[in-house]
Each structure stands twice: as C-alpha cells, then as structure tokens.
Phi, psi and omega in degrees: 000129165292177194285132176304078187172124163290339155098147164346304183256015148333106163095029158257108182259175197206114176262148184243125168219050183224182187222212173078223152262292190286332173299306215290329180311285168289348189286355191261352134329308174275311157312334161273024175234031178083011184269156191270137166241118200232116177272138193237100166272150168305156173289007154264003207061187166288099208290355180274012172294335198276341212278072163204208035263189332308158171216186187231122179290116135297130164282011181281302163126180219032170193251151178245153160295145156292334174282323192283314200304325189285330210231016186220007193283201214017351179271195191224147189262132136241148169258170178209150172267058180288030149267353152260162153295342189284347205252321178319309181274352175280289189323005174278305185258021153302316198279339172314129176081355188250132185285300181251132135272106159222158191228189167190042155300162176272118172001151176058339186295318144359282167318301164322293216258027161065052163250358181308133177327321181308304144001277204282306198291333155319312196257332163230096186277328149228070179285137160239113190260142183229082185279139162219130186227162190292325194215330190135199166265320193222208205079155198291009164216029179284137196036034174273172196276132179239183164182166243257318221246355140317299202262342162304334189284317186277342154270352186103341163311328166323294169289004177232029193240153159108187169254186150315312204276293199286006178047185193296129214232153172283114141310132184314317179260170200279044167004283171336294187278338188257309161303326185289310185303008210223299163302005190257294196300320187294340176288325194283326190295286179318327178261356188275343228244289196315329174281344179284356192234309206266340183057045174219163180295174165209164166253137183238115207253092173276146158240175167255350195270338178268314174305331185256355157291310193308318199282003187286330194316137359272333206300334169278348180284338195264008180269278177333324168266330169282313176101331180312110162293124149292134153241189182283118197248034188041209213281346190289160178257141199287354144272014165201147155209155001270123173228075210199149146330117169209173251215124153271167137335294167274351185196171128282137187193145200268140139236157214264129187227098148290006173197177184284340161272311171326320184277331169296320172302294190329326173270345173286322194289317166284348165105008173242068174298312164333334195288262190310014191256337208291164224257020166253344188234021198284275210256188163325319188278304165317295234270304185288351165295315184223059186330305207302294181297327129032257167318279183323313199295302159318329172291322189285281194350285194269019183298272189309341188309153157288088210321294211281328161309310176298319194265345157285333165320300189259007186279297183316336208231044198004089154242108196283162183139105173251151172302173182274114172255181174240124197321322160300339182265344165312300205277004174248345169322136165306318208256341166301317162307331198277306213262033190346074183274338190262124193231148176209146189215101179111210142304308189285150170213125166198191194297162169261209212217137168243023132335073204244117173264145195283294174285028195207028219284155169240212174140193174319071204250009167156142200292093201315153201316119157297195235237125186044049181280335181264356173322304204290313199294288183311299187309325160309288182325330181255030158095352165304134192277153165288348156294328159298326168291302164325319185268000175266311166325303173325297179282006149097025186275314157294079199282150171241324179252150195279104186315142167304312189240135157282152172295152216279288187280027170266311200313037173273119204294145169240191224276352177218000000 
C-alpha cells in the first residue's frame, strides 16, 4: 500500500546526479521521507541497472538489476547526454527552483562543464550541492576514483573483519558506499536547517575515504588510547566478553554481556550461577583475560539447548541474544511484518525505510524508475513546450533509449 503521507520532506526538491550506490542510497533516504528526487542518468544509464542477475523483466519491456532496484526506488528518471551543451542548459533550468544537487562525478568534471559550485551558486545562491567522491579533489589521493571494497581495505576496515586464520576479509554489505550514503543525507538535512538561518546554499564535500574511517568505532578509539594496531577477532568483541556466536542444538546464536550484572543474570538464567563467582569471569577485564575458557564454558552450557527457545528465554528476562538467520528467514520473521520493514508496491518488494515518524510516516511511494521514463513529464512540468522537449528528443540530447557504450567525453568515472 502506498505511504498516507506526504512524508517530512514534502516540497523538497532534488536534482540526482549520481549513480552506484552511495549517492542514489542517500537520495532514496530522502524520497522515502516526500522529497521529489529526479534522476538525471547518463545516456548509457546508471550501470548497476546491469548489476545482475537477479533482474526484474518489464512489461513495458527491458529489464533492472536487484541492485539498481534495491536503491532507487521512489524517484522519477530522465537521461541527458551532459557532455553537450544543450543538455548542460536543459539541467540549468531544472535547478531552478531545487534546493539540493547531488553527484558523484569524478572531482573537476563539473568544473569542465562550467556546472562547478562556484558556477552554480551565482545563479542559485540557495542550492546545496552535495559531491560524494572517492577521495576528494585534492590531497595525495585527490580525484583518484574509489570503491567500496577499495577503500574498506584502505581505512583499515578490512583488517579488523575476518578472523586469524582467514587475515583481513571484505565486509559482506558494501559498508562504505551505504554509510557515505547515509553521512550525505544527514550533511544535506543539516545544511537545509542551517539555511533556514542563514538563507544561503553550501558545498558539501563528501568521500568515501572519511566515511569509511568515521565507520572504525571502537577499534580506532582503542588505538588512540592504547598505542595497539586492532586485529581481527572474528565474531567475539574486542571489548566485551562473551560476546560471541555459539552452536546450539538447533541453531546458532549470539550473546551479549554489556556489563557485570547482565553476566551475572545470564549465568543465574543458564543454570551456572557459579560461573560468575569464578575469580577468571567476576569482572569484565577478567572475563576478556580469559576469553577462551569462557567461550568454552558457554558453549558447553548451551550445546543441547534449543537456540530460538533459549534466545526468547533470555530476550524476556532483557538478556540481549538472538539466533543466527539467513535473510530469507529475516525478511518473513513475524517482527519484520510487525516493523512493516518489507514493502510491495506492484511488481516491486524490497526493504522498507526503517525511519519511522508518528505524523509524517515514510517508505516505499512508487516502484523505481525505468531508464527514462519520466523524461518527457518532468521536462514539461518545468515549463519546457512539447516542441521543445520534440526537439531535444531528435537531437539525442534528451535520451530515451539506453546506448550500449559511452561516448568517449561521457566516460568521467564516478566516484564510486
């Protein structure tokens, strides 16, 4: 069902000019909260349309990727050839009137087409442009190109994932690219506030290379205080214990201790209250001296248990610890239905917004775009004549179908 709601950000508008992940990540942050988001793709498209299989056939005809599908939804699509000029001036007069621009070209390409902040704030002085780039423009690794399983390797995320045996392993979800998307939107909210005081625009200079440092807690704070390089300790936590995985009868599943009374109820709930007099587990400090035997000792404990019994068990008696799932038993879980985390509109189902507002509530409000579906609509709405709109269409400026290949002066790599 769509959302009652005109959503938060209602009569917020957004030109999108990015592709990937983390940009489209955050603008669709901002389209499940009422912001209008008009994606402006290149004329080959936003190549993670390609990112599959899976993919989902239109009836319309062609097909999207489960990656573009996942990140794009509520907005409306147009392509532009912005390596001409004619399409540089229909996005001119898009921005008229759009409170945020965001992108993620590689640093200086902007510039080249004279759209660079300095450019645009003359004439919209209160635009907020928001680049998210890989490393920045400049610094000794300024306008190299990023991705996401690059720069976790290169902040160190990396090195603190995995165990011993397997040394530093690639988070599974794209961390990087999902957090810069997440710090972006909260920078543009934070500069929309700031404009209500000040009535002027900003430039907002996102990377992934800050973003995936900023993602270190705890481990660079216990580096700063200790002088220690973190490594990688698989599932135990590098500050608490036990705080780990363990092999049930029926499942796997984790727990949780955050303090010296929480281990003591766990251990009165498992039936070893002794466990906590012993002078290797009383306190916290104790407990991470001696992990191992611990580990061993809980393990023993909870072998015959039934995991999903045992984690409602101490879940009741607020002891955190839940089974281990697999994404298919997540998105069908009873409290996901309860946390209306799943949303379908259509054809379409994908994750839901987990932003949940009492009066403004958002999500899911139309299924994402296919590759220029709305070209012909938006331009009109912004006062372009159907002849004019005929004549961009002719002259390819306006693309409606996707090129296989970019043109030799499209190809400025984006940042992610």
């Amino acid at each position: 069902m769509p959302v009652p709601s005109a959503g938060a950000l209602a009569g917020l508008k957004v030109i999108d000019l990015t592709r990937v992940l983390g940009g489209p990540y955050c603008t669709m942050v901002l389209s499940d909260h009422g912001a209008e988001v008009v994606k402006i793709e290149p004329p080959q498209g936003d190549e993670v349309r390609d990112w599959g299989p899976p993919f989902h056939d239109h009836a319309e005809g062609g097909r999207d990727a489960s990656y573009f599908i996942g990140v794009n939804r509520n907005k409306r699509s147009l392509a532009l050839d912005l390596a001409r000029e004619e399409a540089r001036a229909v996005l001119l007069r898009l921005l008229e009137g759009a409170d945020v621009l965001v992108e993620n070209f590689k640093p200086g390409t902007m510039e080249k087409w004279g759209l660079g902040y300095d450019t645009l704030s003359e004439r919209f002085p209160r635009l907020i442009h928001c680049r998210v780039s890989g490393f920045g423009a400049d610094g000794p690794l300024g306008g190299f190109p990023g991705y996401d399983a690059i720069v976790q390797a290169m902040v160190g995320l990396m090195s603190i994932n995995g165990t011993p045996e397997t040394g530093p392993t690639r988070l599974a979800t794209p961390m990087v690219d999902i957090g810069t998307g997440l710090f972006s939107a909260i920078a543009i909210l934070m500069a929309l506030v700031e404009r209500q005081r000040s009535g002027k625009g900003q430039f907002i200079d996102m990377t992934l290379y800050d973003c995936g440092m900023a993602l270190l807690h705890p481990h660079a704070a216990n580096y700063f205080l200790s002088g220690r390089r973190p490594v990688a300790t698989g599932n135990p936590h590098p500050n608490l214990a036990p705080y780990d995985k363990f092999r049930t009868r029926t499942c796997e599943i984790f727990i949780g201790t955050g303090n010296d009374a929480t281990f003591r109820r766990m251990c009165a709930l498992l039936g070893r209250p002794e466990l906590a007099d012993d002078p290797r587990f009383r306190s916290n400090t104790d407990r991470i001296a001696n992990r191992e035997a611990l580990s061993a000792a809980v393990q023993e404990i909870v072998a015959t248990e039934d995991g999903h019994a045992l984690c409602e068990r101490l879940l009741a008696n607020g002891l955190p610890a839940g089974p281990v799932l697999y994404i298919d038993e997540v998105v069908k879980a009873p409290h996901t239905a309860a946390r209306a985390m799943v949303a379908e509109l259509g054809w379409y189902k994908g994750l839901n917004t987990p932003i949940k507002f009492s009066r403004t509530p958002g999500g899911a409000r139309r299924a994402p775009p296919r590759f220029g579906q709305d070209g012909e609509a938006v331009l009109i709405e912004h006062g372009f004549s159907t002849a004019e709109v005929a004549a961009l269409k002719e002259a390819g400026v306006l693309v409606t179908e996707r090129r296989t290949a970019p043109p030799p002066k499209q190809r400025a790599a984006a940042a992610e």
